[in-house]
C-alpha positions as CSV (number, residue, x, y, z in Angstrom):
1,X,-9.4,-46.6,105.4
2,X,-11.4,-44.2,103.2
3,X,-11.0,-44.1,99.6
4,X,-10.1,-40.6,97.9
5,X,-13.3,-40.6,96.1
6,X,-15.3,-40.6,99.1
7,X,-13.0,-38.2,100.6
8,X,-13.4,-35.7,97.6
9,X,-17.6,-36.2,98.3
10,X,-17.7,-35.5,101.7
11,X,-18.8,-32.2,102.5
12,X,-16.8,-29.3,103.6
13,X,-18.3,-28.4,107.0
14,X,-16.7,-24.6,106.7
15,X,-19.3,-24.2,103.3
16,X,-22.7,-23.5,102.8
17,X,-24.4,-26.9,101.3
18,X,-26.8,-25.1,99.7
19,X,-24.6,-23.0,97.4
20,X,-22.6,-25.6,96.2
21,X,-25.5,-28.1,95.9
22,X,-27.2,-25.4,93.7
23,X,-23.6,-24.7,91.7
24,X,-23.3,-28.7,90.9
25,X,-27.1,-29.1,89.7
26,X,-26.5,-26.2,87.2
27,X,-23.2,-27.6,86.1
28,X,-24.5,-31.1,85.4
29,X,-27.8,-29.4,83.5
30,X,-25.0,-27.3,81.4
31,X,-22.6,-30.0,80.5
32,X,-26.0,-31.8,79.1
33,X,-27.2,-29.1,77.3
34,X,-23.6,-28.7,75.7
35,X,-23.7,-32.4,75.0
36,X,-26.8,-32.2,73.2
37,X,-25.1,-29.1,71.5
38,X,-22.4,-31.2,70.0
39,X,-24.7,-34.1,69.3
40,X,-27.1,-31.9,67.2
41,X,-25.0,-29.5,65.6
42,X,-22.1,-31.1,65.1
43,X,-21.9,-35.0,64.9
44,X,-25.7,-35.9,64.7
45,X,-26.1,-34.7,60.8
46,X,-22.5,-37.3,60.1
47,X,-24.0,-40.2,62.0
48,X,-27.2,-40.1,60.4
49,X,-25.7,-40.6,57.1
50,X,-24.5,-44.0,58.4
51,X,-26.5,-47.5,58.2
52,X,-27.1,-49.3,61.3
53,X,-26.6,-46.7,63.7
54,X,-30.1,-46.8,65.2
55,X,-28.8,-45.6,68.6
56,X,-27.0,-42.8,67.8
57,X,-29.6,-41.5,65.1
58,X,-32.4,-41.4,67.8
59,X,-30.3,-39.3,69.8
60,X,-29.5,-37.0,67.3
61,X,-33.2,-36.7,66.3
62,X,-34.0,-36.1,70.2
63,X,-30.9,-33.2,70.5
64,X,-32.4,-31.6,67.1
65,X,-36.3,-31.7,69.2
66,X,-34.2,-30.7,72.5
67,X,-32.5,-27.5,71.3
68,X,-35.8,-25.8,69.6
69,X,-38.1,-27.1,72.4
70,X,-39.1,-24.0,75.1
71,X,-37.9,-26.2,78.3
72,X,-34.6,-25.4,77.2
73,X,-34.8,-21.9,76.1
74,X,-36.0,-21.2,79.6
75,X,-34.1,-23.8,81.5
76,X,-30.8,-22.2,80.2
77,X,-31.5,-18.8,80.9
78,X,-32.5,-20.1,84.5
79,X,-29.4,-21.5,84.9
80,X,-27.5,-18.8,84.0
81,X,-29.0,-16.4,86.0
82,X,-28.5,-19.0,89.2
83,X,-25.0,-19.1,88.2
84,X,-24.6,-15.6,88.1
85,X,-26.5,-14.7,91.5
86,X,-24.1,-17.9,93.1
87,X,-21.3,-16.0,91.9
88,X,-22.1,-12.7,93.5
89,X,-23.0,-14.6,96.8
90,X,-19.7,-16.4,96.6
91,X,-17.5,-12.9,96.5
92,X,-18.9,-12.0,100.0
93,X,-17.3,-15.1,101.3
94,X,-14.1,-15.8,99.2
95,X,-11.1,-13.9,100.4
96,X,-9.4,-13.8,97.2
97,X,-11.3,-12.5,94.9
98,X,-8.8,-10.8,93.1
99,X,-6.7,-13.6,92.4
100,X,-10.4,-15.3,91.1
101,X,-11.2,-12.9,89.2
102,X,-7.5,-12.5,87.3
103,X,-7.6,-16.6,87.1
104,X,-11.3,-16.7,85.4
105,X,-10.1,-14.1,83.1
106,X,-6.8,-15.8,82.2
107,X,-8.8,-19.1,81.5
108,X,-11.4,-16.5,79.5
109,X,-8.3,-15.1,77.1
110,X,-7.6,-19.1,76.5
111,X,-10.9,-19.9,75.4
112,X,-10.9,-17.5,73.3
113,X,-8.0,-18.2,71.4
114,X,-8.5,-21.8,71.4
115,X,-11.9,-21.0,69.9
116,X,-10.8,-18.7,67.7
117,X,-8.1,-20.9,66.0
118,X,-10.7,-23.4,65.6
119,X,-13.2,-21.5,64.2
120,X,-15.9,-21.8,66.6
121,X,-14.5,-18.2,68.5
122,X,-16.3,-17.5,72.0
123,X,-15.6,-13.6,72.5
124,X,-17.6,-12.8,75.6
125,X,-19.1,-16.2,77.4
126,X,-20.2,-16.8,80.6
127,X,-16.0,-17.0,82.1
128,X,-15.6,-13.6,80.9
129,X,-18.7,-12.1,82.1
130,X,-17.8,-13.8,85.7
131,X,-13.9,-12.1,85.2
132,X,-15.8,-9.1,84.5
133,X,-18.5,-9.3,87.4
134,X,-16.0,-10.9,90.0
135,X,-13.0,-7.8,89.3
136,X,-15.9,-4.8,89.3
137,X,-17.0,-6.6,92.9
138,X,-13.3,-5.5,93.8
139,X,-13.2,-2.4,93.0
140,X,-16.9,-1.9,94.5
141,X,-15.2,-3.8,97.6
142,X,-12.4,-1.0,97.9
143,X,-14.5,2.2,97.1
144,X,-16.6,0.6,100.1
145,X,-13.5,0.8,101.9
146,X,-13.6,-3.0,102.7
147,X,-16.8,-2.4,104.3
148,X,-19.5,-5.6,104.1
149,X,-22.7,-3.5,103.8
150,X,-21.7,-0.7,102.5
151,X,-20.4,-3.0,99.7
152,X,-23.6,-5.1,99.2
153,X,-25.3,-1.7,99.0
154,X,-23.8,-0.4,95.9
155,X,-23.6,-3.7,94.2
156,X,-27.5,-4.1,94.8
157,X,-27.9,-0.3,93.9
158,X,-25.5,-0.9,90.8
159,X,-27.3,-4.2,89.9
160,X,-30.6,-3.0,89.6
161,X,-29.4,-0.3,87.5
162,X,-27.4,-2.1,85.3
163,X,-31.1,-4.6,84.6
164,X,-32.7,-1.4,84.4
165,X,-30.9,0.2,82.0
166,X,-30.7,-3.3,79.4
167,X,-34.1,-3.4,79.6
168,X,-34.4,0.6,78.3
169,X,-31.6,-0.5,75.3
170,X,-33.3,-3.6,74.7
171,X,-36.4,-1.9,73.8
172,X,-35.1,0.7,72.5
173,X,-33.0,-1.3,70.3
174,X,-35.7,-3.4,69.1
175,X,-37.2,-0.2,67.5
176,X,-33.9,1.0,65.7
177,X,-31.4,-1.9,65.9
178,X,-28.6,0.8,64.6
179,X,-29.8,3.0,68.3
180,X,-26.6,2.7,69.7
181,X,-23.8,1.3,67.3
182,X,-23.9,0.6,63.8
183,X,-21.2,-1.9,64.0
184,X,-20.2,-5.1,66.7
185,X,-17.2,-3.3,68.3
186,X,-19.0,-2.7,71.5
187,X,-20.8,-6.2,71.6
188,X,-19.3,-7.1,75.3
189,X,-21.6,-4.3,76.6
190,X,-25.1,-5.6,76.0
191,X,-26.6,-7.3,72.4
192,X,-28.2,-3.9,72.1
193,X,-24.7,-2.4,71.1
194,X,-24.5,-5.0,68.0
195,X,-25.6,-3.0,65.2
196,X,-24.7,-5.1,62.6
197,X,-25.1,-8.7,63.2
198,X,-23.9,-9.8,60.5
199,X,-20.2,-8.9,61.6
200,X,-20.8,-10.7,64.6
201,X,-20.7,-14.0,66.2
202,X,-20.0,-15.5,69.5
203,X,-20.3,-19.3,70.4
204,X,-21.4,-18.8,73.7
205,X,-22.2,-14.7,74.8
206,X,-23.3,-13.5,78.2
207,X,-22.5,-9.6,77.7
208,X,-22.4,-7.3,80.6
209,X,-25.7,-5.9,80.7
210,X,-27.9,-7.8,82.1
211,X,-25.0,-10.9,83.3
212,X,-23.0,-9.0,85.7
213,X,-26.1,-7.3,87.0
214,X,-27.5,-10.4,88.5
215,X,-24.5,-10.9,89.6
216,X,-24.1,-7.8,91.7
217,X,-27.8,-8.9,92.8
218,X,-26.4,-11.8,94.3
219,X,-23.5,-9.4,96.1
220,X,-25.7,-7.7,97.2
221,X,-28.7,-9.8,98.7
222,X,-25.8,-12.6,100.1
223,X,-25.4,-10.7,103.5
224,X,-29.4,-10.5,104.4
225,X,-29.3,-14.2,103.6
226,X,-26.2,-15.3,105.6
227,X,-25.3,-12.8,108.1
228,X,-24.2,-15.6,110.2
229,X,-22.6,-17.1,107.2
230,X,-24.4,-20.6,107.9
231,X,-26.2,-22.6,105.9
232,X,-30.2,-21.7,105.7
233,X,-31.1,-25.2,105.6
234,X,-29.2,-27.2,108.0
235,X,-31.6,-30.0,108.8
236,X,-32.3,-30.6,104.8
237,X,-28.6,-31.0,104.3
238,X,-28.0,-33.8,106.8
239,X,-27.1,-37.0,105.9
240,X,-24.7,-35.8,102.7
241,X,-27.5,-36.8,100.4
242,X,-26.0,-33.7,98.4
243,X,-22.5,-34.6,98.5
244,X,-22.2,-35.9,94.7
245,X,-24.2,-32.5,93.4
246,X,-21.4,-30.7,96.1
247,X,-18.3,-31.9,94.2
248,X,-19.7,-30.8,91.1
249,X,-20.6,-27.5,92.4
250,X,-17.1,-26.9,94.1
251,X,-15.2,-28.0,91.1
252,X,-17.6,-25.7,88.7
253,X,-14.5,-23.3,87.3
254,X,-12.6,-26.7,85.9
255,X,-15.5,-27.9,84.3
256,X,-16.3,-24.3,83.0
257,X,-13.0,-24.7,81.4
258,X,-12.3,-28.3,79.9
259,X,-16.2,-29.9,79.7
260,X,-16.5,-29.3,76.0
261,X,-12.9,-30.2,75.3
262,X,-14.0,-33.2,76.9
263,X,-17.4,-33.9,75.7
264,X,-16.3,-33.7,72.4
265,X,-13.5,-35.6,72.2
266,X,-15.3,-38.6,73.9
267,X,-18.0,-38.4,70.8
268,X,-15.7,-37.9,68.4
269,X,-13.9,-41.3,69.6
270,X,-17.1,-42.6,69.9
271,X,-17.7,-41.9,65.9
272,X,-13.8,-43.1,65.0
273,X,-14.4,-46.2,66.5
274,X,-18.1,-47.5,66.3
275,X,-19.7,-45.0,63.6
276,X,-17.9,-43.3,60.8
277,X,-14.3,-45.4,61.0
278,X,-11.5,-43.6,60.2
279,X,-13.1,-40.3,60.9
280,X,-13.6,-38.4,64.6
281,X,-16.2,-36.2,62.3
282,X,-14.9,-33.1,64.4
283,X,-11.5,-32.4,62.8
């Protein structure tokens, strides 16, 4: 008999490897950059204060050299915009992208005021730029009349224009940072409409423009590259040599949700009970 676990790795033969495999390698890459996060910014400066915590001290040195070094500057961004295009590529084969889209922004609202009460608030991250991007797929969905091409169409023509048009603010805004707003009101449209900074901060952003135009890139494009609706690669996905990276990349939306909950509550019993006892250091 089959265990559950290798039940929930075996891959689904109605998906596309690929996708998922793709979706799973960017989760695992964000849930260490997040853990470096907390190790650097939050509980690195408390355990470094502690004798005899060799250990822990390197590796809050390393996440201090990890979060200014360039490999992850671009490596984030990277994996961003692979999660966004996966997203636009996984509308053209969901069939209930409305319910998605109303779940991601439920889970979005959450965050927020979870964040919020802890003082750490995330007003537009990544889950509400995909509520955003998955809900305008709808409605480009029924202006297209339900209509596959005509629907990848205007979400590659509105794509482009909406990557387009950041890179016009973006410029323009780095001339005259008061261009378009002189306050943060309008800061879920693009970073150019945050005139004043100093009202403003986000934990994790991902405004509109440019996030939900790679997405719509990906809507777009996801018909030319699976008209068939088959996986590209078949004979590199043989053997399930992907399945572990698959699991990840199918449960993504859960782990968008609880990973920091998770990551920090792990560190901060790490620090009650083997560094700073008596104290989880985050509350």
């Amino acid at each position: 008999m089959k265990s559950r676990s290798a039940e929930a790795l075996k891959p689904r033969r109605n998906r596309i490897w690929e996708l998922d495999f793709l979706r799973g390698v960017c989760v695992l890459l964000m849930i260490f950059d997040h853990f470096m996060f907390d190790v650097g910014d939050i509980f690195g400066s408390e355990w470094a204060a502690v004798q005899g915590t060799d250990f822990f001290i390197g590796l809050y040195e390393r996440a201090l050299v990890y979060s200014e070094s360039p490999l992850r500057i671009v490596t984030r961004d990277i994996v961003v915009w692979i999660f966004a295009l996966l997203c636009g590529i996984s509308c053209t084969f969901s069939r209930s992208n409305l319910k998605r889209g109303i779940e991601v922004a439920v889970f979005a609202v959450i965050i927020t005021a979870v964040t919020t009460l802890l003082d750490m608030p995330i007003k537009f991250g990544i889950l509400h730029m995909f509520a955003v991007a998955i809900l305008l797929w709808v409605v480009i969905n029924f202006i297209a009349r339900n209509n596959a091409r005509r629907t990848a169409v205007i979400c590659l023509a509105v794509g482009i224009m909406i990557i387009i048009i950041n890179e016009f603010c973006t410029a323009r805004y780095q001339v005259d940072p008061q261009a378009f707003s002189d306050n943060s009101d309008w800061f879920f449209i693009g970073d150019w409409m945050i005139g004043n900074r100093s009202t403003f901060y986000s934990a994790d952003y991902y405004p509109i423009f440019p996030s939900v135009g790679y997405m719509l890139l990906g809507a777009g494009i996801a018909p030319m590259l699976y008209p068939s609706r088959r996986s590209l690669l078949p004979w590199l996905g043989k053997y399930d040599w992907h399945a572990p990276f698959d699991f990840w990349g199918r449960i993504a939306i859960w782990v968008y949700v609880f990973h920091q909950v998770v990551i920090a509550v792990i560190l901060a019993a790490i620090s009650f009970l083997f560094i700073t006892p008596g104290s989880f250091v985050i509350i």
